[in-house]
N, C-alpha and C positions, 0 to 999 in steps of 0.2 A: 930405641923406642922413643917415640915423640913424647911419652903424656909423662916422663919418671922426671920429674922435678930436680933441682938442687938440694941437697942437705939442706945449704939455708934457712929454705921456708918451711925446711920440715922442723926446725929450731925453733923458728918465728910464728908457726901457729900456732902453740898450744904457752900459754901461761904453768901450766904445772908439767912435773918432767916426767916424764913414763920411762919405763925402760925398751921398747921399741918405738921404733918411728911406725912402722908396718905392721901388720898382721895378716899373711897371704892365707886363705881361704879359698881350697880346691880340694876335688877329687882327685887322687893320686892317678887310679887309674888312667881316667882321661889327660890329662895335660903336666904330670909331673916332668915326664920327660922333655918334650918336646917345648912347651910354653913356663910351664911355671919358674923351671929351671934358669930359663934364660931372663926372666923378668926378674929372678930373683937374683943372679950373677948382675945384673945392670943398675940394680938397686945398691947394691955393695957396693959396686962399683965408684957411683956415686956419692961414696960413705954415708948410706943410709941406712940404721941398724933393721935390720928386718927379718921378724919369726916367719919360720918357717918348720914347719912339724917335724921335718927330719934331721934339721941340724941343731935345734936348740932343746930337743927333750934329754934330759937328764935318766941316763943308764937305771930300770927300779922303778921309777916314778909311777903314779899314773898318770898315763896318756888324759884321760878323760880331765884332770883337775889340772896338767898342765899346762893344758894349752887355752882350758875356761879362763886360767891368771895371765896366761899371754895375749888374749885379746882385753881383758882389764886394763891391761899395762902399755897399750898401745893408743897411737895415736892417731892411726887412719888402719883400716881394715880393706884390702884389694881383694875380694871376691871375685875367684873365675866361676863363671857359670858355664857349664859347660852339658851336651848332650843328658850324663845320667850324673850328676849331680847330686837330682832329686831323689835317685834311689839310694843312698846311703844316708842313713840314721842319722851316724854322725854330723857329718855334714851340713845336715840340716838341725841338730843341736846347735852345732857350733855357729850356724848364719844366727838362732832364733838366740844367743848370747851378743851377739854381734848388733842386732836391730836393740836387745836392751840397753848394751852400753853406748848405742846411739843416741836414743834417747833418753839417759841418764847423766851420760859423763860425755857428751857431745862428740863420740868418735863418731870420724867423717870415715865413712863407707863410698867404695868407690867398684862400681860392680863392672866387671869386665864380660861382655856375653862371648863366651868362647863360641863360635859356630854354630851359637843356634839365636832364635829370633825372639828378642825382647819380649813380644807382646804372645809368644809360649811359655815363658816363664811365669810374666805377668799374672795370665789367665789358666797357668797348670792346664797345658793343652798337649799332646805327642808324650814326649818319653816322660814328659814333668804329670802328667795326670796319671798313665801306667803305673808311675813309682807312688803317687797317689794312693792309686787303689790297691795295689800291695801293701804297704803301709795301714791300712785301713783293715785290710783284712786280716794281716796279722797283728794288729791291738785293737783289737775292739776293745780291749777293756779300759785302751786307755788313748780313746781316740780325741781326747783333751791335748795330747801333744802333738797329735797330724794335723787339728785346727791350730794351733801355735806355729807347728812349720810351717801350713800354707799360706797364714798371715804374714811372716817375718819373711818369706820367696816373695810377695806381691810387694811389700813395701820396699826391697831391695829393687827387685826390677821396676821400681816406679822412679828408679835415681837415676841421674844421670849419668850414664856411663859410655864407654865401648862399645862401638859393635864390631867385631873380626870379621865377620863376611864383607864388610863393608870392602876391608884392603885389600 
C-alpha cells in the first residue's frame, strides 16, 4: 500500500507516547477480511504498533471500554468507511470517540472510503441515510446520539482521505 508510512514518523509525530501508533476503525462485516486484514499485516509489517479489535482485546474485558482506551491511547485513527458502516451502533460510537479525541488530544484521523463515494457519507445519502433512519426509529428516546453520530460521519468525511474506487 502506498499511503502506510515508516515507523519513523509514526515516532516523530506525536511529543507524548501512547501505546499505539494506530487505531483501525471498521465494520467487520464489510472489510475485515479482505481489506482491513491486509492493511493491518502491512502496518506490522512496517513495525507499526497497531489496535485492531480482534487481536488486542483482552479474554473478560469489556469490548465497549476497551477499545474507548485504545483509541485514547493512539496516535492516528485509520477509518474504513465502507458500504454499511453507518448501520452499526458501535461503529459509529466508536468514530463519534474518535472526532473527540481529535479534537481534544489532536489524534490525526485518517478516513479511508472503502467503495463508496465521499460526498454519501458526507451528506448521509444511500445506505449511510437508511442506517440513519433506522437508528432514529429505534431511539427516539435518545435521538441525542444519532445527532452526535451524524455529526462525527460529516466531520470525518470532510478529511482528507482515500478513495478505493479510485484504484
Amino acid at each position: 500500500m502506498a499511503f502506510i508510512p515508516s515507523s519513523s514518523s509514526f515516532s516523530s509525530s506525536s511529543s507524548h507516547r501512547c501505546k499505539y501508533d494506530v487505531f483501525l476503525s471498521f465494520r467487520g462485516e464489510d472489510t475485515r477480511t479482505k481489506f482491513t486484514d491486509h492493511l493491518y499485516s502491512a502496518l506490522k509489517q512496517k513495525g507499526i504498533s497497531t489496535f485492531r479489535d480482534n487481536e488486542k482485546l483482552k479474554r473478560g474485558t469489556f469490548i465497549s471500554l476497551e477499545l474507548l482506551k485504545a483509541i485514547e491511547e493512539s496516535r492516528f485513527a485509520v477509518v474504513i468507511l465502507s458500504k454499511d458502516y453507518a448501520s452499526s451502533r458501535w461503529c459509529l460510537t466508536e468514530l463519534t470517540k474518535i472526532v473527540e479525541c481529535m479534537e481534544k488530544t489532536q489524534l490525526v484521523v485518517l478516513p479511508v472510503f472503502h467503495y463508496v463515494d465521499p460526498s454519501h457519507v458526507r451528506n448521509q445519502r444511500g445506505t449511510f441515510a437508511e442506517a440513519f433512519a433506522l437508528h432514529e426509529e429505534c431511539l427516539k428516546d435518545n435521538i441525542g446520539s444519532v445527532q452526535l453520530w451524524k455529526a462525527a460521519l460529516a466531520k470525518v468525511a470532510d478529511l482528507a482521505g482515500w478513495d478505493l474506487k479510485d484504484r
